[in-house]
C-alpha positions as CSV (number, residue, x, y, z in Angstrom):
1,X,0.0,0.0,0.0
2,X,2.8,2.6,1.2
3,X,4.8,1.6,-1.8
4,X,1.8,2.4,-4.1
5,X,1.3,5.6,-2.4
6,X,5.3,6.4,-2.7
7,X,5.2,5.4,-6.3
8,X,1.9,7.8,-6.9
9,X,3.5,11.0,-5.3
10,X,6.8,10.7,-7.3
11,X,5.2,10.5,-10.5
12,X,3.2,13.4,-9.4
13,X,6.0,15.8,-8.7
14,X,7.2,15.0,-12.0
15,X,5.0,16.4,-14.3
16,X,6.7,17.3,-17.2
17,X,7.1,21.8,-17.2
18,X,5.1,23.5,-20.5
19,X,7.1,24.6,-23.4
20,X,9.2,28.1,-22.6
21,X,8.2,30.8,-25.1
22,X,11.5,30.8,-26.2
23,X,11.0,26.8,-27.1
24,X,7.9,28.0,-28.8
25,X,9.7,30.7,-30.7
26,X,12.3,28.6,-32.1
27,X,10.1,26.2,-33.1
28,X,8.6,28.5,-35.4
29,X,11.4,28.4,-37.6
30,X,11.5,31.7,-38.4
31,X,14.5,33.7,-40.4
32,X,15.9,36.8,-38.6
33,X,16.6,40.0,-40.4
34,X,20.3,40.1,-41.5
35,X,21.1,36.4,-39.2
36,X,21.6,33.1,-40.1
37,X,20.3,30.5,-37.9
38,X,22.0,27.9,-36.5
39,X,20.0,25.1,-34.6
40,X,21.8,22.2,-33.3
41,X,19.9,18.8,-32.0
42,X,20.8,15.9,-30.4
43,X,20.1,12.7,-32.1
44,X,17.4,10.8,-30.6
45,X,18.3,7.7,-28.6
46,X,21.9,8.6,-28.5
47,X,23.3,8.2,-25.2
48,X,22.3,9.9,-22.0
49,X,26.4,11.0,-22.1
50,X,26.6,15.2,-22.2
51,X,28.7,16.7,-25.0
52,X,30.0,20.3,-25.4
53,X,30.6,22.1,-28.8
54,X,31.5,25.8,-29.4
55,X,30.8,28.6,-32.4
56,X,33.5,30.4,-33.9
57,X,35.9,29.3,-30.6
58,X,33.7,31.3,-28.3
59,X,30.5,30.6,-27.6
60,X,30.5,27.3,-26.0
61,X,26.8,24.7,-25.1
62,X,26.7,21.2,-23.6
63,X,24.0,19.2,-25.7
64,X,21.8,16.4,-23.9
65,X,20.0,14.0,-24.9
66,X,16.2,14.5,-26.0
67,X,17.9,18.2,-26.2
68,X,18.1,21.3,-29.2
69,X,20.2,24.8,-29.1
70,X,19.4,28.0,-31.5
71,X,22.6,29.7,-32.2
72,X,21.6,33.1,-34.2
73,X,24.9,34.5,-36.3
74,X,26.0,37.2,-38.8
75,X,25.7,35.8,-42.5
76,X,29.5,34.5,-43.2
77,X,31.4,31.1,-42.7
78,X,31.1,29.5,-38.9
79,X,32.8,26.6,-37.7
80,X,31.1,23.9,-35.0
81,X,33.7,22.0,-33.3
82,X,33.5,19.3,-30.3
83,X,35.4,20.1,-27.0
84,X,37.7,18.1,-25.4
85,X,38.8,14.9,-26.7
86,X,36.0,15.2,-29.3
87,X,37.2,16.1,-32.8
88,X,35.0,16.5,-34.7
89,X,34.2,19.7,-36.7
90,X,31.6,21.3,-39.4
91,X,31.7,24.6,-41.3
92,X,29.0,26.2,-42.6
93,X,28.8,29.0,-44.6
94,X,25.8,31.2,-43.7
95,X,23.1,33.7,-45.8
96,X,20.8,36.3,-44.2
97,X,17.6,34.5,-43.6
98,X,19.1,30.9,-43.9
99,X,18.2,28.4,-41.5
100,X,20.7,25.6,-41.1
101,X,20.6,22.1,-38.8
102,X,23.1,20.1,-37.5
103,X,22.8,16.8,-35.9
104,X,25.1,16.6,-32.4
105,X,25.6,12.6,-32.0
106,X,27.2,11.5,-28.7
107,X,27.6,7.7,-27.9
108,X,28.5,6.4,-24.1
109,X,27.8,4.6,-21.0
110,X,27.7,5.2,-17.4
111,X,31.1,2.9,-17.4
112,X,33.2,4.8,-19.5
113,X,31.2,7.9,-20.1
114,X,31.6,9.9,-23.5
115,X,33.0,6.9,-26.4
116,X,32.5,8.9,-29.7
117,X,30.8,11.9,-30.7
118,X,30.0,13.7,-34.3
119,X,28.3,16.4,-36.0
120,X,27.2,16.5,-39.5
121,X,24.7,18.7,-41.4
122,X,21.3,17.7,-41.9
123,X,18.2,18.7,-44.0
124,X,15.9,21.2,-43.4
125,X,13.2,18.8,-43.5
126,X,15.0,16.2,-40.8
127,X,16.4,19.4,-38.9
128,X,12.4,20.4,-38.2
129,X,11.2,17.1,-37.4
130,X,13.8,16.4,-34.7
131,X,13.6,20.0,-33.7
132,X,9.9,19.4,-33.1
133,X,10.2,16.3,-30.9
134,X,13.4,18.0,-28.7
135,X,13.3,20.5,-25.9
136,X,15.5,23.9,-26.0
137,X,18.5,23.5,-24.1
138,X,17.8,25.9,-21.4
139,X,14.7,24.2,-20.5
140,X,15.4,20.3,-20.7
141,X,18.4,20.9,-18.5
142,X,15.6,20.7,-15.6
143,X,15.0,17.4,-15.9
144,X,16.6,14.0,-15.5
145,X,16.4,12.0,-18.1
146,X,16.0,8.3,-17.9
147,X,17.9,5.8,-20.4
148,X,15.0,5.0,-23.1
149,X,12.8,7.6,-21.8
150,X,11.6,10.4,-23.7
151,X,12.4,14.0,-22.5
152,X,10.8,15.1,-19.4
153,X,10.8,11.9,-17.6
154,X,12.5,12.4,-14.3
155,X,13.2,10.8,-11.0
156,X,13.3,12.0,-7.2
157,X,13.6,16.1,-7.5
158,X,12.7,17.2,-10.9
């Protein structure tokens, strides 16, 4: 009985938080006036491992799993590398008004933590889709996600 009860209230406080109206905005996929946009999504059902990439050599995210980031850049040529021991690099070359997607994989375990990770540029079509089922960065960094769970899940204190 106690153990139902326990089970009840956890999955109560858990309650996955509405969208942010930045996550709204973004999904709208809109071009800014004289930017390129940049959004970079995890794959989905990579591993629950973080990874980090940074713009240009400055400006620096951690991706998650489940998980989507909206960099917004003067037209020109930008480079996305990996941090750390990951290598791995793209260069885009940007337009006012374009829209661009990359697709951040990062493969792991609890063991050994981060094995590989990569980054490759995707179509506008796949870029929207997984867009669509991810959570912008900022927000989803609120919860704790489960192995095989979909964002928002989350155990104990969410």
């Amino acid at each position: 009985m106690y153990r139902i009860l326990l089970i009840a209230l956890l999955l109560a406080g858990c309650a996955q938080i509405p969208p942010s109206p930045q996550d709204i905005q973004a999904k709208k996929f809109e071009p800014v006036p004289g930017k390129a946009v940049i959004y970079v999504v995890r794959t989905p059902m990579d591993s629950r491992e973080s990874g980090s990439l940074v713009l240009d050599g400055r400006d620096q995210i951690t991706t998650l799993g489940g998980t989507y980031y909206r960099w917004e850049v003067n037209p020109g040529t930008h480079r996305v590398a990996g941090v750390g021991n990951a290598n791995e690099e793209v260069t885009l070359s940007t337009a006012a008004g374009g829209i661009y997607f990359l697709e951040h994989t990062v493969l792991g375990n609890d063991r050994v933590g981060v094995i590989s990770t990569a980054i490759r540029q995707i179509s506008d079509q796949s870029g929207r889709e997984m867009v669509l089922r991810s959570q912008l960065l900022s927000q989803a960094a609120r919860f704790v996600q489960l192995a095989g769970t979909a964002p928002g899940i989350c155990i104990a204190s969410c």
